[in-house]
N, C-alpha and C positions, 0 to 999 in steps of 0.2 A: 564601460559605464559601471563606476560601482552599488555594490547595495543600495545604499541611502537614496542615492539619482533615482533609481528604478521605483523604489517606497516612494519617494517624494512625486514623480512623474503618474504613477497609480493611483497615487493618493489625488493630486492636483485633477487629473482626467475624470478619476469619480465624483471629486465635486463640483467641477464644469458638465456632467452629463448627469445628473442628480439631479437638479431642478426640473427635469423633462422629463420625468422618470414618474415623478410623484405629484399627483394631482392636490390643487388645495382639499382639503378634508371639508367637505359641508353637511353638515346636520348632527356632525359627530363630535361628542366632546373631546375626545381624548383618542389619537390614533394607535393602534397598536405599538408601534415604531416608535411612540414620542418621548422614551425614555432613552434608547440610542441616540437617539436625533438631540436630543439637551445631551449625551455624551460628547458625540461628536462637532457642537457646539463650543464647549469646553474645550477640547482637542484645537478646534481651529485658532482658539486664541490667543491659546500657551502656546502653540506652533509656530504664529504669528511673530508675536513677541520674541520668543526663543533664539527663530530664526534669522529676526533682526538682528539679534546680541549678536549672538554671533556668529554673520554675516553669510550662512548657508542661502539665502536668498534676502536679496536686499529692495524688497516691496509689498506690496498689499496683497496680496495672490491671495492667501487664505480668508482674507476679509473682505476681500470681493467674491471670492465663492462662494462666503457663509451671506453673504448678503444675498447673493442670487438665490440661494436656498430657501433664506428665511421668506423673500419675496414671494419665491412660489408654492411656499409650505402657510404661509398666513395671510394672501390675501387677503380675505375677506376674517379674520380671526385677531384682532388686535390684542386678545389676553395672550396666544397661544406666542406671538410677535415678540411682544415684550417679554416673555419669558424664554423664547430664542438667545434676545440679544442680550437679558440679562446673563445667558448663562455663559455665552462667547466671551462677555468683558470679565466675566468671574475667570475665567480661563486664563485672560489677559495676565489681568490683575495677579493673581497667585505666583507666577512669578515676575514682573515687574517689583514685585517686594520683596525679594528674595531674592533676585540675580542683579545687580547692576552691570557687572564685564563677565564675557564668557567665562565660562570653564569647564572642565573636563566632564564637571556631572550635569552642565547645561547642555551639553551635543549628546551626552547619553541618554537624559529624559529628553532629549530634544527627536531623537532618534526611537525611542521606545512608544513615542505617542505616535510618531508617524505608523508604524506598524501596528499598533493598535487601532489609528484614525483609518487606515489601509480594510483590516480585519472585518471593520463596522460596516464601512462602507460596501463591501465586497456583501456581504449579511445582508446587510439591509436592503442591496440590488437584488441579488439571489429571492430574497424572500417576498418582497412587495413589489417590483415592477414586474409589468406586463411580459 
């Protein structure tokens, strides 16, 4: 299994095991974490995109994890919500306008945010679950 398999498979595991990790926030404006968490938001949807171009995985994987996230990160918090999902589709979007067909610097930023999205996630478990 090369690199990228292993990043993408860590990456993938921590955002399926994230949502159970992290309790919705009540009473609290703003949780420590909620500036990673709109990072790693960003990450899921350049990822997303990326890796549709080209073809490192050919589905929704990232956009169903960030959905299970934002579900169990906003409950009951519909500003906090919409500012999840705003920041996923900005992630999108950034390159959907800049990439139409793969290329050599699309698997490199495609790859550097997986380790990055990797990094965050690794952080943000270490530091805030039980």
């Amino acid at each position: 299994m090369n690199c990228l398999n292993r990043i993408s498979k860590v990456a993938t595991v921590g955002l399926i095991i994230w949502p159970s990790l992290f309790a919705p926030t009540i009473g609290q404006e703003k949780p420590p974490y909620e500036d990673r968490l709109h990072r790693v938001a960003e990450l899921a949807g350049s990822m997303h995109y990326l890796s549709n171009l080209c073809k490192t995985s050919q589905n929704n994987s990232f956009r169903l994890r960030m959905q299970e996230i934002i579900d169990a990160e906003t409950a009951s918090e519909p500003a906090r919500r919409k500012q999840l999902i705003a920041k996923y589709n900005m992630g999108y979007r950034a390159f959907s306008s800049v990439y139409t067909i793969c290329t050599d610097a699309a698997r490199l930023i495609e790859g550097n945010y997986r380790k990055e999205g990797q990094k965050l996630i690794n952080e943000l478990l270490t530091r805030y679950s039980n």
